[in-house]
C-alpha positions as CSV (number, residue, x, y, z in Angstrom):
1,X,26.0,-2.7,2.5
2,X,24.5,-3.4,5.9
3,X,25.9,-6.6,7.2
4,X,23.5,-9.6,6.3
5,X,21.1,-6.8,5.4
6,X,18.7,-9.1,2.6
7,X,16.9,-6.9,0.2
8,X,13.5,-6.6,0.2
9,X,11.3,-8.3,-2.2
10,X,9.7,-5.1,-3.1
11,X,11.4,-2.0,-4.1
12,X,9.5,-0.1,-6.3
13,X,5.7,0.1,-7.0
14,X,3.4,1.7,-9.3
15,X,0.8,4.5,-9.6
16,X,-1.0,4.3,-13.4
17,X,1.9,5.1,-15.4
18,X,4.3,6.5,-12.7
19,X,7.5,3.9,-11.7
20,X,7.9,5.1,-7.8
21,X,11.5,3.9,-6.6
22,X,12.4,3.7,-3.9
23,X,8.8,2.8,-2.7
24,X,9.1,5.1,-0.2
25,X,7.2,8.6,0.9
26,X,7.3,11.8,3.0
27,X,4.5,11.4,4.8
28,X,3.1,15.0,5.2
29,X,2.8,17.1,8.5
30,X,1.4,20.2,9.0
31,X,4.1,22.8,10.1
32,X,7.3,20.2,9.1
33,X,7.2,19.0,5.2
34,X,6.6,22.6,3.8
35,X,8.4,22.8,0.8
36,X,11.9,24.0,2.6
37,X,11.9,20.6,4.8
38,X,11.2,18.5,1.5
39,X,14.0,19.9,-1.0
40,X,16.3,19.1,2.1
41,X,15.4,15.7,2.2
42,X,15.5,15.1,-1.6
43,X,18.8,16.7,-1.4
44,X,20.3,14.1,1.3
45,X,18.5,11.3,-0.9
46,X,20.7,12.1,-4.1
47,X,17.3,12.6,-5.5
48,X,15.6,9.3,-4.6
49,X,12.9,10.1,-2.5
50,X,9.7,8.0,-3.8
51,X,6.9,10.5,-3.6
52,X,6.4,13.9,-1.7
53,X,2.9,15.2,-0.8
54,X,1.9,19.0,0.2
55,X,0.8,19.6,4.0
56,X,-2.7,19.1,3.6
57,X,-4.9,21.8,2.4
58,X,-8.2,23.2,3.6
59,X,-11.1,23.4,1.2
60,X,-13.7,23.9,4.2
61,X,-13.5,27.9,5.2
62,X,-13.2,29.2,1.6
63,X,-16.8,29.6,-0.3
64,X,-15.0,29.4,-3.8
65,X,-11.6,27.9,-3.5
66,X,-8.6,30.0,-3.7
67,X,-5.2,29.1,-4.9
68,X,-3.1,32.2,-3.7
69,X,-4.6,31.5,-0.3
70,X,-3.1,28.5,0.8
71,X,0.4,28.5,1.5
72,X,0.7,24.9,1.2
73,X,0.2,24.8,-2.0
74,X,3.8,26.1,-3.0
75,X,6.3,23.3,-4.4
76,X,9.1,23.6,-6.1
77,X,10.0,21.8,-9.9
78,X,12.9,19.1,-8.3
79,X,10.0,18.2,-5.9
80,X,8.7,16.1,-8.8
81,X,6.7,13.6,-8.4
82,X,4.5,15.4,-6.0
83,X,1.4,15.0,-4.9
84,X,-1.3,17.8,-2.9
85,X,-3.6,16.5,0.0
86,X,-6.6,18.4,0.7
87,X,-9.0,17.8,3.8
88,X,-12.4,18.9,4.3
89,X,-15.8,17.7,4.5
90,X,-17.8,18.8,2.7
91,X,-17.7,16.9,-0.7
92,X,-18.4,19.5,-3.1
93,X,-16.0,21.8,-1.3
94,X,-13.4,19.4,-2.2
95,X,-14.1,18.1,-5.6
96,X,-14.1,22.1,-6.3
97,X,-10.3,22.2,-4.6
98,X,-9.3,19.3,-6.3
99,X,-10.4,20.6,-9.6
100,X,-8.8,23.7,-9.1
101,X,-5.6,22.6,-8.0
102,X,-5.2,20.1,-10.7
103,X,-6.2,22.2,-13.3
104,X,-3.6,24.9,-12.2
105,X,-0.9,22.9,-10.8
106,X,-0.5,19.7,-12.1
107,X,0.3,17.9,-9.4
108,X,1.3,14.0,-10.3
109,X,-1.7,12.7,-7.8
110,X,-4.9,14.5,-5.7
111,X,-4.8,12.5,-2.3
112,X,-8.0,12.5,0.5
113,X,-6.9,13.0,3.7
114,X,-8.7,11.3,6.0
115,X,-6.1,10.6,8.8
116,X,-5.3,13.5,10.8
117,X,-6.2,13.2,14.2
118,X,-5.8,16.9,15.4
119,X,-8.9,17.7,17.6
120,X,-9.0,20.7,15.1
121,X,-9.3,18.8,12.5
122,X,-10.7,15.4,13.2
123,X,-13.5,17.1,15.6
124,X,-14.8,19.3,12.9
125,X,-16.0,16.0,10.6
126,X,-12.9,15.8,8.6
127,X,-9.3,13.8,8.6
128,X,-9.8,11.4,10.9
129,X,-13.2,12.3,11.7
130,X,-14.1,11.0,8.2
131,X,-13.6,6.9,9.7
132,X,-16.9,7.5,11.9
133,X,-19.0,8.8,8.8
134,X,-17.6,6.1,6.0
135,X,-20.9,7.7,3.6
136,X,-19.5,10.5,4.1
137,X,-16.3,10.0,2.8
138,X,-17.8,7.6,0.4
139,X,-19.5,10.8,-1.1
140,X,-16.2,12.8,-1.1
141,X,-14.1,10.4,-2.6
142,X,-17.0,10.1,-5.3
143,X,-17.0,13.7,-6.1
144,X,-13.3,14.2,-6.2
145,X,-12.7,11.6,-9.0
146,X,-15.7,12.8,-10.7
147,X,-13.8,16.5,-10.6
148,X,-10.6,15.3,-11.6
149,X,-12.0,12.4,-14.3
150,X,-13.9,15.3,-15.9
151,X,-11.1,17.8,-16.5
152,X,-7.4,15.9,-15.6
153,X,-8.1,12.7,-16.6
154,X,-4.7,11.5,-15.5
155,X,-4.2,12.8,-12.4
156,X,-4.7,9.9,-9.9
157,X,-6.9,9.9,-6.5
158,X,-5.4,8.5,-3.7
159,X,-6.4,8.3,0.1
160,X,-4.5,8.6,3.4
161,X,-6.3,7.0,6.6
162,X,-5.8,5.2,9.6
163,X,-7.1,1.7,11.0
164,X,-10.3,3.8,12.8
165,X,-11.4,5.5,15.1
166,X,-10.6,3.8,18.2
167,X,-9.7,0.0,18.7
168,X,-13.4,-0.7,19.5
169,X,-14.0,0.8,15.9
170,X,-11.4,-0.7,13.4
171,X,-12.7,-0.3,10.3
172,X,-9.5,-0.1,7.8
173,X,-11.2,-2.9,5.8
174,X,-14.2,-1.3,5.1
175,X,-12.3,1.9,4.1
176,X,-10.1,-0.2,1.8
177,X,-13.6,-1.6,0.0
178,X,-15.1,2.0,-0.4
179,X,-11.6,3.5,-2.0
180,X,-11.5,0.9,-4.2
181,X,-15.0,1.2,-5.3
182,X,-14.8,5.0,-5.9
183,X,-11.8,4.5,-8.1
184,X,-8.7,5.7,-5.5
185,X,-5.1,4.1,-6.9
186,X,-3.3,4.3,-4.0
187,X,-4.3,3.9,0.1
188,X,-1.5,5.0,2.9
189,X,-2.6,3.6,6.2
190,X,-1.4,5.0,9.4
191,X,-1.5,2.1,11.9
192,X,-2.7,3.8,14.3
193,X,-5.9,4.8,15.6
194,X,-7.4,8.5,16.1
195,X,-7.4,8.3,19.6
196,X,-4.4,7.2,19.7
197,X,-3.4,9.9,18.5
198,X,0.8,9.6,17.8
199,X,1.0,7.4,21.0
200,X,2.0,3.6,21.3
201,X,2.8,1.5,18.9
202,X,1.2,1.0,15.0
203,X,-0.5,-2.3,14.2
204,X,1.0,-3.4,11.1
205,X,-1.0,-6.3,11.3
206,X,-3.7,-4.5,10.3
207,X,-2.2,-2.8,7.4
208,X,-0.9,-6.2,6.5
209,X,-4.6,-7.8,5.8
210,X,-5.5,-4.1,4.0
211,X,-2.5,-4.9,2.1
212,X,-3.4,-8.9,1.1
213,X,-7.3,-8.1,0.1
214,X,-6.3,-4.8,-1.6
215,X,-6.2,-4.7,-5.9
216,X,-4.1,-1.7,-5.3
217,X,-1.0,-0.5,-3.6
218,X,-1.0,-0.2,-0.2
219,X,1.5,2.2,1.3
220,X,2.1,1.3,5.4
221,X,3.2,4.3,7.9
222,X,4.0,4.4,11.1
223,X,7.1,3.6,13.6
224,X,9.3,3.3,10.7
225,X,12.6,4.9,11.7
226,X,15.2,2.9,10.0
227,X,16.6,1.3,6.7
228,X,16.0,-2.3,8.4
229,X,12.4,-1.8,10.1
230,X,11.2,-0.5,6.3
231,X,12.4,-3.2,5.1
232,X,10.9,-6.0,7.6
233,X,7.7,-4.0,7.1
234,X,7.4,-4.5,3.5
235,X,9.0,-8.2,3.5
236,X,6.6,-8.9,6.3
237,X,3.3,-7.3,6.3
238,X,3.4,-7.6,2.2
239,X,2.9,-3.4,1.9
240,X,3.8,-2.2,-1.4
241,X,6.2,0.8,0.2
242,X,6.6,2.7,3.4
243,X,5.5,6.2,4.4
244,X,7.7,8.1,7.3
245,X,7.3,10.9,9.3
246,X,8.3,11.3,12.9
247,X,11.6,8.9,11.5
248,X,12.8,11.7,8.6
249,X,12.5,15.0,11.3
250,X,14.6,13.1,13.3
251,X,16.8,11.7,10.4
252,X,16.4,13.1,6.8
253,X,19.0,11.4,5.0
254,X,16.7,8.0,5.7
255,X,15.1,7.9,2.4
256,X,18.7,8.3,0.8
257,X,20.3,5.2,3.4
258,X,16.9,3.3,1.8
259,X,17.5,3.8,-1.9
260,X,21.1,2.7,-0.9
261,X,20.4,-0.1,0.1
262,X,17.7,-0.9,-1.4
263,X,20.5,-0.6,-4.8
264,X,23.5,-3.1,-2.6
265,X,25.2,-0.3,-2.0
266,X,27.3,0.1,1.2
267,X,25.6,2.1,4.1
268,X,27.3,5.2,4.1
269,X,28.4,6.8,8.2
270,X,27.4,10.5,8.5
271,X,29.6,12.6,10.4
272,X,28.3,15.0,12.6
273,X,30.2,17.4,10.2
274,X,28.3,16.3,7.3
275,X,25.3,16.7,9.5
276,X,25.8,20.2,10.8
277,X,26.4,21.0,6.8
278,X,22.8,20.7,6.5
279,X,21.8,24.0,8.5
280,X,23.5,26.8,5.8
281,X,21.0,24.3,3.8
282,X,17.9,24.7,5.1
283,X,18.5,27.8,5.3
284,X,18.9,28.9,2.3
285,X,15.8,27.0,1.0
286,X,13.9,28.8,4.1
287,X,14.2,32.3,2.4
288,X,13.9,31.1,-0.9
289,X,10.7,29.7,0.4
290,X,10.1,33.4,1.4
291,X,10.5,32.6,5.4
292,X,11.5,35.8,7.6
293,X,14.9,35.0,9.1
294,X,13.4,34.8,12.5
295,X,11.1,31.7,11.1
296,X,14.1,30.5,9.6
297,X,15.7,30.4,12.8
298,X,12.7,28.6,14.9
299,X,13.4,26.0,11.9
300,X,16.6,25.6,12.2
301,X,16.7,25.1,16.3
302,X,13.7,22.5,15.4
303,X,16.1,20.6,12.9
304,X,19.2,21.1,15.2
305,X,16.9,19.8,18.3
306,X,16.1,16.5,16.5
307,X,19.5,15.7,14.9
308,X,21.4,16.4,18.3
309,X,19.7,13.0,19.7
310,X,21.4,10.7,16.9
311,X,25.1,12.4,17.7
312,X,27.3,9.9,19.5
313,X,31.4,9.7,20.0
314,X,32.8,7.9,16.9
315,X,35.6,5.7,18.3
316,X,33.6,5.0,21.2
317,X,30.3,3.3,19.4
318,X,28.8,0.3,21.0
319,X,30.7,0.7,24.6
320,X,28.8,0.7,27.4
321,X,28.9,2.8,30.8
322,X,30.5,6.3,30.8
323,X,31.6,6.2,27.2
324,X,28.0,6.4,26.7
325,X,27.4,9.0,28.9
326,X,30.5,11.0,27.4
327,X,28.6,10.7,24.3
328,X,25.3,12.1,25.7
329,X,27.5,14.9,27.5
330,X,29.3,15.9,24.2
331,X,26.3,15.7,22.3
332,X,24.1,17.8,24.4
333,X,26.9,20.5,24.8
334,X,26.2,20.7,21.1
335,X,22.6,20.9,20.9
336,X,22.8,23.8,23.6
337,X,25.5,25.8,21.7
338,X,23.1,25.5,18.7
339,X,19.6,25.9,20.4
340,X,21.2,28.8,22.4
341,X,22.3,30.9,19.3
342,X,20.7,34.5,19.1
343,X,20.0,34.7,15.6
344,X,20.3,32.5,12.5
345,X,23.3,33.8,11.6
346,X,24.7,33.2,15.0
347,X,23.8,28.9,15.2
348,X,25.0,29.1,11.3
349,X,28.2,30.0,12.6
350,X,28.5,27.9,15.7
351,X,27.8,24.9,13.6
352,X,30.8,26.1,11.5
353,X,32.9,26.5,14.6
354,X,31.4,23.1,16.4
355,X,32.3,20.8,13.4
356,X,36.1,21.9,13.4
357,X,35.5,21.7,17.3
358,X,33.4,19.9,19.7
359,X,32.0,17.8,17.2
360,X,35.0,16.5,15.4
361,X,34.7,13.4,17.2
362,X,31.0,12.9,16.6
363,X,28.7,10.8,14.1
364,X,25.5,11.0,13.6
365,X,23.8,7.3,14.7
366,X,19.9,6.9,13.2
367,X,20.0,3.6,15.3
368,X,19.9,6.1,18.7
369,X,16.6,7.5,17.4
370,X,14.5,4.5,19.1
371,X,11.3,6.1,21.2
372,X,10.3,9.0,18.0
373,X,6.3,8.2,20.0
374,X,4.4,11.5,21.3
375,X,3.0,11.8,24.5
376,X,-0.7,10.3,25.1
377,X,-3.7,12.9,24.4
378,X,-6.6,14.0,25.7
379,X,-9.5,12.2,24.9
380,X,-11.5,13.6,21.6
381,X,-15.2,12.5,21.9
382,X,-17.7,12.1,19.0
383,X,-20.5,14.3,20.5
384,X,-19.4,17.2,19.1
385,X,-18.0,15.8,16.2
386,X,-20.7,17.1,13.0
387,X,-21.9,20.8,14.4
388,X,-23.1,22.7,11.9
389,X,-23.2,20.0,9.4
């Protein structure tokens, strides 16, 4: 176990009838958790994941909601308990998708976006967009549980959402008031504005009072890159679980090190070996997914991009000056070998030949994954924000 690590009070939570341990989730991001990225990361957890949710699905462009359109959609049985997010906003649209897709798939929950911040996205009325038109979203979330009361009965709503539009708009409260009202069982809040896009820092305190004046579980995301931050944020902003992103591309054995120690067990120290093991992986579940092996190959650079930050020298941990820089050196003579293979089969094959070579001496080190932020962005104004309404 992590030395002096203290469990944390909560470990586990509850949606209806569903026992969600750890009390953890996969936050979902458009182009990273498709269903590949997921079954990797239940795979490194030994199965203990919490929840996983779809990348959000559009209900906006289709005039009678399609299935077989939407790529998103796919999920695979061991992905279980799983949940689909659909964005839009127009509320019939939706409560027609959600209908659809619970009828048909079964999925354990039906959650709202409401947080994306992509100008795409947010500028069109929806995600985000949604926290400068509360009725609005009042009206979906209305019509969603209507859908899904009237024909699957017990599939839950739930809502993802940041804090507001900008921090002269914070109105996280207000959101939590008019979920509640409308019958959602579950609110993730990114702390985070939309105009803050994925830059700075989240304010948990925020999702700390949405947590105290909430009757139902509130799940905090953002910043949340390690076994001990998820466990200060639950312990000290009284959150029922954590949501992570940015922190499980850049390390997706986290949820795994979480259940560990969230069970006393020791925390277990990945080799860079057992690391580079995960690319024949991913890339397997890539073409199962029905990737070409080019997209495989743009996945598996992304993957070996991230992971090549946390790779330090193993006997030389924790000392300072050129030891550290002989780390970075060795490390980064690793990520090009990888990020400079031809073809898949070519990086699949240099990570076979780096772990019995160059890598023998490295470990893979979450705790160098510190800065995970993205760079500040352009402005999004409202004006535009309901065309065509």
């Amino acid at each position: 176990m992590l030395n002096n690590f203290k469990i944390p009070k909560k470990t586990s939570f509850r949606l209806r009838s569903l026992e969600v341990f750890p009390n953890t989730i996969l936050s979902p991001m458009d182009g990273v958790t498709d269903a590949p990225f997921r079954r990797l990361c239940r795979v490194l957890s030994g199965d203990r994941m919490g929840l996983l949710v779809s990348e959000f699905v559009p209900t906006d462009g289709d005039a009678v909601f399609c299935l077989d359109g939407h790529k998103q959609l796919r999920f695979f049985p061991e992905e279980r308990p799983f949940g689909v997010q659909i964005f839009g906003r127009f509320p019939d649209k939706m409560a027609a998708a959600a209908r659809k897709i619970a009828e048909s798939l079964k999925p354990e929950f039906i959650e709202v976006n409401a947080g994306c911040p992509a100008p795409k996205v947010a500028g069109k009325g929806s995600g985000s967009g949604l926290l400068r038109d509360l009725p609005r979203l009042q009206e979906i979330l209305h019509e969603v549980k209507g859908a899904l009361d009237a024909s699957c009965p017990d599939i839950p709503l739930t809502l993802k959402c940041r804090i507001g539009w900008d921090s002269d708009s914070i109105n996280i409260m207000e959101t939590l008031a008019i979920a509640e009202g409308e019958g959602v069982e579950m609110l993730t809040v990114h702390g985070r504005t939309r105009l803050q896009g994925y830059n700075g820092l989240a304010d948990w305190d925020w999702i700390g009072k949405a947590a105290a004046a909430a009757r139902i579980p509130v799940i905090g995301n953002g910043d949340v890159n390690s076994v001990e931050v998820a466990r200060e944020r639950i312990d000290n902003y009284g959150v029922s679980g954590v949501s992570i992103g940015r922190g499980a591309m850049h390390n997706p054995w986290i949820f795994g090190q979480i259940a560990d120690a969230w069970e006393g067990k020791p925390a277990h120290e990945i080799t860079a070996a057992e690391a580079l093991d995960v690319f024949p992986l991913y890339y397997k579940f890539k073409i199962e997914d029905g990737s070409t092996d080019k997209g495989a190959e743009g996945r598996l650079k992304q993957l070996a991009a991230r992971l090549c930050k946390g790779f330090c020298l193993d006997e030389r941990r924790g000392e300072a000056g050129g030891a550290d820089n002989e780390s970075q050196d060795v490390a980064m003579q690793v990520r090009q070998a990888l990020l400079s293979s031809a073809c898949a089969a070519e990086l699949l094959d240099r990570a076979q030949s780096l772990k019995e070579g160059l890598a023998k001496d490295l470990v893979f080190d979450p705790s160098r994954l510190v800065n995970l932020n993205g760079a500040k962005e352009t402005e999004l104004k409202f004006g535009d924000q309901f065309k065509g309404r």
